[in-house]
Structure formats: C-alpha cells, structure tokens
N, C-alpha and C positions, 0 to 999 in steps of 0.2 A: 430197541427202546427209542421213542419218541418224544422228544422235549421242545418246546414253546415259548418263547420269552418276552417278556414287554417288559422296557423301563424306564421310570419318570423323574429324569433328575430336575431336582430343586430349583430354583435359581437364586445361584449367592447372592445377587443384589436385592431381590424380596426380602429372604433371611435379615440382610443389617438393618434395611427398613425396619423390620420389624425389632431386630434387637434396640432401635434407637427410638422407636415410639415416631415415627415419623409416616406424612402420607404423601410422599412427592407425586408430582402426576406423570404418569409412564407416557414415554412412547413408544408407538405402534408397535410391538412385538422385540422392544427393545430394553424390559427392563425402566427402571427411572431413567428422566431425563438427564435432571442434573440434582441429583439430593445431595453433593455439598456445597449446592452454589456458589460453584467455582466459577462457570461463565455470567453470573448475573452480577459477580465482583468486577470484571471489565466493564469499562465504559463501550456505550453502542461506538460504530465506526469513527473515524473520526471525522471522514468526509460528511457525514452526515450532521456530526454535531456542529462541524463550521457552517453549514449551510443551516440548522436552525438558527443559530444564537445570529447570524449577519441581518440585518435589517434589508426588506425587499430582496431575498435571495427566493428564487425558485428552481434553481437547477437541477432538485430529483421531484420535483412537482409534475414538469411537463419535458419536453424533448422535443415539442416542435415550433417553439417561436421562431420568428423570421428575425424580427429586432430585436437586439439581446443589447445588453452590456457586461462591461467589461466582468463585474462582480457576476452577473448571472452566464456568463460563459464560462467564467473558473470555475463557479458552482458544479455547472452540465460536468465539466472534466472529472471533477474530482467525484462525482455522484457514476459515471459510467464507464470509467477507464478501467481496464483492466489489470494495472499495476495496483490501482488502489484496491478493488476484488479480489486481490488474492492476498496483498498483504492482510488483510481484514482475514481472511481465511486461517492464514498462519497465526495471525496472535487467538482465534481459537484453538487450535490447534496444541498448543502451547499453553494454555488454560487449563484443556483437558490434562495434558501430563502434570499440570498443578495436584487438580483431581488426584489423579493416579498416585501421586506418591505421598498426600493426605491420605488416604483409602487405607495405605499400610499399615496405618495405626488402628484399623478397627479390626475385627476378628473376621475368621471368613468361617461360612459354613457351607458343609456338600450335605447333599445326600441323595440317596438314591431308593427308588420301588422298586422292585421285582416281582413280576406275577408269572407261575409256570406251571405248566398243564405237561404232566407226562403219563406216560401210556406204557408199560413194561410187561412184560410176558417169560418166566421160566420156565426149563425142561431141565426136569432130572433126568439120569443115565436108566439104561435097560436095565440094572440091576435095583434101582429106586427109583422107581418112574413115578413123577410130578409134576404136575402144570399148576404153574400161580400167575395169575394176569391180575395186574393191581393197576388201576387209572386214578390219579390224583391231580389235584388243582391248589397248590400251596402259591403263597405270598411271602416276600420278605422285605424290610426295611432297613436302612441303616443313615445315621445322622453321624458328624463331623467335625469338632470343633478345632479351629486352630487358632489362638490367639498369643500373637509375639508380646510378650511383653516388656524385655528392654533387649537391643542390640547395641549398644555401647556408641552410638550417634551415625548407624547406617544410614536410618529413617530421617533425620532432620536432616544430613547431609543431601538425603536424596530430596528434599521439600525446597532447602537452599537451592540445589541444581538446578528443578524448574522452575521456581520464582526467578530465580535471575536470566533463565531463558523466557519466560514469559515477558519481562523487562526488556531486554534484547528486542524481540517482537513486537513490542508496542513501539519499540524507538524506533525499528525497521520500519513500521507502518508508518510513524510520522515521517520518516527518509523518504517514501513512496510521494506520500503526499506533496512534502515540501518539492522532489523531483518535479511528479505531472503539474502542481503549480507552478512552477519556475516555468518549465515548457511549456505551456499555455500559455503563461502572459508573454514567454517570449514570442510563439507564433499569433497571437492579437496584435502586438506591436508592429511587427511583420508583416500580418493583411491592413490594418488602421495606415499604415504608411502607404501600403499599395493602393489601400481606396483614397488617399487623400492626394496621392501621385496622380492616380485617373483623376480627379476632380480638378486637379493643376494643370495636368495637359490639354484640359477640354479649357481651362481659361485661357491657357498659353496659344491654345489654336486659335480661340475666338478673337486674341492680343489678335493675332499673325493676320488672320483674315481683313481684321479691322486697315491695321496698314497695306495690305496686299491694295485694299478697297481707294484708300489715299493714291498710293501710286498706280495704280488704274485711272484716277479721276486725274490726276495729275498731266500722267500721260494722255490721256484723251484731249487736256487743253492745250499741250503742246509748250508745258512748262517742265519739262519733264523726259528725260530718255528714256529709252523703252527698256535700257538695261535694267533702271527702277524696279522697272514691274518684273522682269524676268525674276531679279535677286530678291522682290517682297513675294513674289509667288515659289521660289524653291523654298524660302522660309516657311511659309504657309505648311507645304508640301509636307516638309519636315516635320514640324509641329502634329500632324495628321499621322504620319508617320509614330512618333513618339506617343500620340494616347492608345492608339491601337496596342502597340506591345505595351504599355501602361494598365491597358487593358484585361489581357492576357495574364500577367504578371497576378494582377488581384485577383481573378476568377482561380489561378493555381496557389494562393497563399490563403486565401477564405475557405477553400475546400479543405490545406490542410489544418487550418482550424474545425473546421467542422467535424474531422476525423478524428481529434482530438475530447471531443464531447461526445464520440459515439456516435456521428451521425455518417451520412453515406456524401462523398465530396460533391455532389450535383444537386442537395438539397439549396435553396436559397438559402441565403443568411445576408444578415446586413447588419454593420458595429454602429451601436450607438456609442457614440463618443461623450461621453460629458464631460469633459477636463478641456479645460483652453489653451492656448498655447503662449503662456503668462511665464513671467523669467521666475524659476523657483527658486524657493527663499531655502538656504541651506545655513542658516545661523544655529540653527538649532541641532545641529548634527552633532555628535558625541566624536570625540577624537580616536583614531584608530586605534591607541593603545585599551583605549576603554572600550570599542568593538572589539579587540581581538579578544580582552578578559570575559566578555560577555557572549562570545563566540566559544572559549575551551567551556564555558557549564553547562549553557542549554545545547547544542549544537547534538541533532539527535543522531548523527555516525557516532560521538563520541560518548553519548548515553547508552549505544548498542553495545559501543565497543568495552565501555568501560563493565557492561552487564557481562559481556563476551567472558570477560577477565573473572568477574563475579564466578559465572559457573564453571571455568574451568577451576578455581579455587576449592569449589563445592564439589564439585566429581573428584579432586585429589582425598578429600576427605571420606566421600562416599565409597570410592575405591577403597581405601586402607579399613575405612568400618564395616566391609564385607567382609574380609578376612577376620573377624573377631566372632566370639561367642555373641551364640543369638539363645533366651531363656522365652520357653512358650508354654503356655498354659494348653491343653490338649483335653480334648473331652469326646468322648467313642460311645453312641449306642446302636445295639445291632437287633434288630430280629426277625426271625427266621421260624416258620412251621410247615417245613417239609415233615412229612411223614418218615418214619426211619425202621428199618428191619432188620429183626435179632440176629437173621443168619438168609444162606442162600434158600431158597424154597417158602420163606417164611412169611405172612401177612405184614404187609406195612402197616406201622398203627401213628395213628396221628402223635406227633410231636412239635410242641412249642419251646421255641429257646431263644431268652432272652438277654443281653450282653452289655454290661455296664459301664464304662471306666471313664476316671477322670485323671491324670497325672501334670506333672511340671516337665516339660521336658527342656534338657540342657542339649543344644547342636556346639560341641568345640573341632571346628578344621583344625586339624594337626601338620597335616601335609599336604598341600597343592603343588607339588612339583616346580616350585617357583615362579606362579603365573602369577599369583597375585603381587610379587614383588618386582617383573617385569610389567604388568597391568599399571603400578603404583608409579613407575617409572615413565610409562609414557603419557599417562596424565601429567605429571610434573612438567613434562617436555610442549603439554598443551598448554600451561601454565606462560612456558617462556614465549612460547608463538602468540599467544594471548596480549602479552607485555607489551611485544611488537609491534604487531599491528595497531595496539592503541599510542603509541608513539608516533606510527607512522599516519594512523587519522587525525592525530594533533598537528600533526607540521602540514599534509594536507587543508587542512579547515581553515589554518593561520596565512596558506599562501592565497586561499581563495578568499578571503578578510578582504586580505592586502592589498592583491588584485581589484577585486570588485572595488573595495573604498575610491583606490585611485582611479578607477573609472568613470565613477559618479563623481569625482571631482574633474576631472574633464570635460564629462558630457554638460554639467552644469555652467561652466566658462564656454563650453560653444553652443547652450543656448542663447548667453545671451550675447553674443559674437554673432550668431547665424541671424538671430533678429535686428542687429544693427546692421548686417548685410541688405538684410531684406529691403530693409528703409533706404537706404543708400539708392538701391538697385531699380525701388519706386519710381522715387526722386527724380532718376537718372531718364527711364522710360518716358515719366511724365513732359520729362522737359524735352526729350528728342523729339516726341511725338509732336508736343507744339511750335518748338522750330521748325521741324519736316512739313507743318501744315504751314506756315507762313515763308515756306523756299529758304531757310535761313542757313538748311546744310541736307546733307545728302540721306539717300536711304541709306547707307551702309551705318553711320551711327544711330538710326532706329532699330536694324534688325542688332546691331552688336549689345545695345542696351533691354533688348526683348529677351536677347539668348540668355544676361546674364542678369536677369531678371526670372527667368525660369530657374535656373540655377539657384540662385539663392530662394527661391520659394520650394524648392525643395529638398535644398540644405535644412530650411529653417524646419520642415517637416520631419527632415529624419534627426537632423540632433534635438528634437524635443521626444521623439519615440526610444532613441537611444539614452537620454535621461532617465524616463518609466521603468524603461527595461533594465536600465544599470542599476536600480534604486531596489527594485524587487529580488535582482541578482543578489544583491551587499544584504536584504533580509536574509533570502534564502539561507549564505553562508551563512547568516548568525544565528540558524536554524530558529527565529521568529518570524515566519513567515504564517500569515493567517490572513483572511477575508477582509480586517480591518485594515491592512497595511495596502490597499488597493486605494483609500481616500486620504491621504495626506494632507495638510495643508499646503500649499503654495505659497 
C-alpha cells in the first residue's frame, strides 16, 4: 500500500485578523506586522527625537562635516553609537512581549489540509482467491477553536509583567543615552582643552621668540651678557618643545571624539567653540537638597529600577494565577472523505464524514508536585533582590548628586580665581618685557613672568572646560540631561 501526503496549515495570525475584522499590512512571509500596535505605542528613538526637537541639530542628517559643534557632535553620538543602537533594540524587543501577552486574551485558531493519494492492492488465500486494487485521492480538513475565557488574573498579571519591563527599557534606553552623552561632552571638553592648549603654546612660543629676539639685540650691542641669550633661547627652545607634545595630545583627544560619533580617529574634525570664557553666573542653581529630591524621581536607573520592582511584583502574581483554574471555550470541526470498506477483499466506496463540536472546557491543576509553590517562592525572593537593588540605586544617584554639585561649585570659584590669575600674570609679562627693553632688570624676571604667564593661560583654559564638564555631569545625575542643557545662560 502506497500513501501520499500534502498539508496546509492555516496561520493563526490570518484567522484573528480575520475574527477582528481588521487589515494590518503583512510582512514579507511573516504574518502581520504589528496588528495590536504595540510598537507604534512607543515613541521613535529617543536619540532621534532629541536631535529633531534641538534647533540647528544635524547629527543623523550627515556624518562628514569637518566643523561641528558642540550640540552637532552630541547629536553624531547619540544618532551612531552603538550603546544607543541596541538599547533602541531592547525597548522593541520588550514591546513585542507587550504584544504577546495582549494576544492571550484573543482566541487562537489551527487548522490543517490534508490531501492523500493511495494505491492498495489485495490477495486472497488459494482457497479464495481474490484480487482488489483500489486507487483513491481523498481530502480532509479540520479547524480549531480555543478560546480562554477567564483564568482568575494569569493574563493581566502577565500584561502587568511586560508593561513594566517594557518601562524598565525605555528607562534603560534613556541610561544609555544620558551615559554616551555624558561621555561625549566629557571627551569634547577634553579635545576643546587640547586644541586651545596648542593654540596657547603657539602664543607662548611666539611670547618666547619675541624675547629670545630682545636679548639677541641686546647682546649684539654689547648691553647685554651672552648668558641672556643663552637662558631666552632654552626658553624658546622649551616653549617649542611644549606645542609639539601640545600638539600630539589634540590630534589623540579629537580622534577619540571622533570615535565617539562613529567616525574612523584620522578623519579631520575641528570644535567650533561658541561659549566664551565669561565667569558663570551660578545664582540661579537650585540647592542640593532640592537636586537630590529632583534626582530620586526623574533619575532613569531609578525609573528602571523602580519598573524592575514593578515586574517582579507582576511575575509573583502571574506565577500563583498559573496554578489556578483556566475556563475555555473550545470549538472542533473535522472533515474527512476517505473512502472506507465493508471488509477485506471488498470495493472501497466513497465516504464523507463530517465532525462538529463545540463545548466549555474547565482545566483544574490538582497536583504539580510542589513546583508551583517553589516557582511562587523564588519569585518572591525576586521580589526582595528587586527591593534591593533599588535602595542600592537610591544611595548611588544621591552620592553622584552630591559629588557632582560640589564640583561645580568648585569648578565655578576657580573660574573665576583662574581668570584673575591670568590678568595678574598679563600685567606681570607686560611690565617685565618693558623694563627688560629699557635695561631696568634682567632676562631671568622676563622668562619667570612668561612661564607663569603660560601657566595661568592654561589654567584659565581648563578650569573653564572643567566647569562645562562639571555642570553636564550634576545634569546627567539628575537624569535631565538633554540637548537644551548644552546652552545655558552664563
């Protein structure tokens, strides 16, 4: 006997379409996309929406400008980093199981085709000798209804568990972000210092040269010892010295900005600066106890954390409403026309049969062997790690507050300490240079007042980059950190 089979099963997700009167648009060999628009419920990326809504932002427009600033280099980060790329991933990800455990509440339906081609052939004994060869080509069908219709709060408990991991995910995505932001402006700071370092060293050489030049002239007219020229020329020397590794320094701190935005460290790049180097006005700053209040609510580790807490609440519940009676409504049609015969030897005659049923069907678990009460047991134990850890991301976020505040009040007192330096240091060059040109005192108080004249010009440069930097850090912790907090007032 020879049989043949083909079968075409249905697809459950066509079937609900169709039980719900809806037309979602499929994809490619996948069924609907998304017919409970679960993902068109999230907001698009977030790196994306800060980079709409900012004024003059381009950083997922283009990828190869030379001169950026500061707001279109945070942009490039957050539009091509790959921490932002995946968190974006995961809060889909996380959506879909939204999906998924929506979906439970609708019915499902199977079914199946059968098409079968057989070939048979009998032989009776010597004593009744018979030959019957019968070749048939029958079909059969059968459809499949199952619909839950109360489980005593399985279902919601499971909708609770991925909402609040969905929640979790997005606040993750925002952690992501606020990270590669923090990181970028910290390494802009970083190269912005080192290009304004080579810009200092190329003045401080040209300072040096200029006096080398004096006590050259000086010595040439024999008003002047030659040790002059020797001690304005090691200065020089030095100075030459110092732009070159100044040099070096920028070309390795602008690469790894550039690595940061995705690009390869040997592209050019060059920081347009727009902020001056003006004493900032810090009147307007909120007192630390009202940052740290405003740190425990928006602060997105503690939005994840507090979600984290969320579903493992939801999984104790979903856990213990597995264990309960589930009531389903159940619906069975079958049919089938194989051919059937009386007896052995005997012609197959066509036969149709067709198979109805609808019933209520009750599932009661009586006995699980105690899994579901150890199962019950170690969700509850997630419960208390849950607790935890958001205690422990509270006193975390409150020491980084803390920190950061008192930093940017620091860095703020030696801005304006480094620029009173500076002026000082001016002063000081100015007036040596012009005694030194009228013989009134030696080279050594020129070059002493040049050294620390360089000194404070590059004091004043990095305690204004360590302000920037300190001010974006104290958002970061207070998990408001966004595109606008790049233009403050001064």
């Amino acid at each position: 006997m020879l049989k043949m089979y083909k079968t075409w099963p249905f697809s459950s997700g066509a079937c609900v379409a169709l039980l719900l009167g809806t037309g979602p648009v499929y994809a490619a060999g996948f069924g609907p996309a998304d017919p409970l628009r679960q993902l068109d419920s999230v907001p698009p990326t977030a790196a994306n929406h800060m980079v709409d809504t900012a004024p003059g932002a381009d950083g997922c427009a283009g990828n190869s400008r030379v001169d950026l600033t500061l707001l279109e280099i945070v942009s490039g980060a957050l539009c091509h980093n790959p921490k932002t790329q995946e968190a974006w991933a995961d809060v889909k990800v996380q959506a879909a199981q939204v999906g998924v455990s929506k979906a439970a509440y609708l019915p499902t339906l199977n079914g199946t085709l059968g098409e079968t081609k057989d070939s048979s052939t009998s032989r009776g004994s010597s004593s009744d000798p018979f030959v019957v060869q019968s070749n048939s080509h029958y079909q059969s069908a059968a459809l499949t209804l199952n619909w839950v219709l109360y489980d005593f709060g399985a279902r919601s408990a499971s909708v609770d568990y991925a909402q609040s991991k969905l929640a979790s995910a997005l606040a993750g995505q925002n952690t992501a972000l606020q990270q590669v932001f923090a990181s970028t402006v910290k390494d802009y700071y970083a190269a912005l210092v080192a290009q304004k370092d080579q810009q200092a060293t190329q003045e401080i050489e040209a300072n040096a040269k200029q006096v080398l030049d004096a006590a050259t002239l000086r010595v040439s007219h024999g008003v002047a010892a030659v040790s002059d020229q020797l001690q304005a020329q090691t200065a020089y020397l030095q100075a030459s010295f110092n732009r070159n590794k100044a040099q070096g320094d920028c070309l390795a701190a602008v690469g790894q900005l550039a690595i940061d935005m995705g690009r390869r460290p040997n592209m050019p790049l060059h920081l347009h600066d727009s902020s001056d180097l003006a004493t900032p006005d810090m009147t307007s700053t909120d007192s630390v106890d009202e940052l740290l209040k405003t740190a425990q609510q928006r602060h997105p580790s503690l939005v994840a954390a507090r979600a984290d807490l969320d579903a493992a609440r939801a999984n104790v519940r979903m856990v213990s409403a597995q264990g309960r009676p589930t009531i389903s409504f159940v619906g069975h049609y079958n049919y089938d026309n194989q051919p059937q015969s009386s007896g052995v030897g005997q012609q197959y005659l066509d036969d149709t049969v067709r198979d109805r049923s609808v019933a209520i069907q009750v599932n009661i678990p009586i006995f699980e062997g105690f899994t579901r009460t150890y199962q019950v047991r170690g969700a509850e134990a997630q419960v208390e790690g849950k607790e935890a850890s958001l205690s422990d991301a509270e006193l975390q976020v409150a020491s980084s507050v803390w920190s950061d505040y008192q930093s940017l009040q620091v860095g703020t007192q030696n801005v304006r300490t480094s620029q009173q330096i500076y002026d000082s240091a001016q002063q000081a060059f100015d007036a040596a240079q012009a005694r030194y040109a009228k013989g009134v005192t030696g080279i050594v108080e020129v070059i002493t007042t040049q050294t620390a004249l360089a000194n404070a010009q590059q004091q004043k440069i990095s305690a204004f980059a360590d302000w920037q930097n300190a001010r974006i850090q104290l958002a970061s912790s207070l998990g408001s950190l966004d595109l606008g907090s790049l233009y403050p007032a001064l």
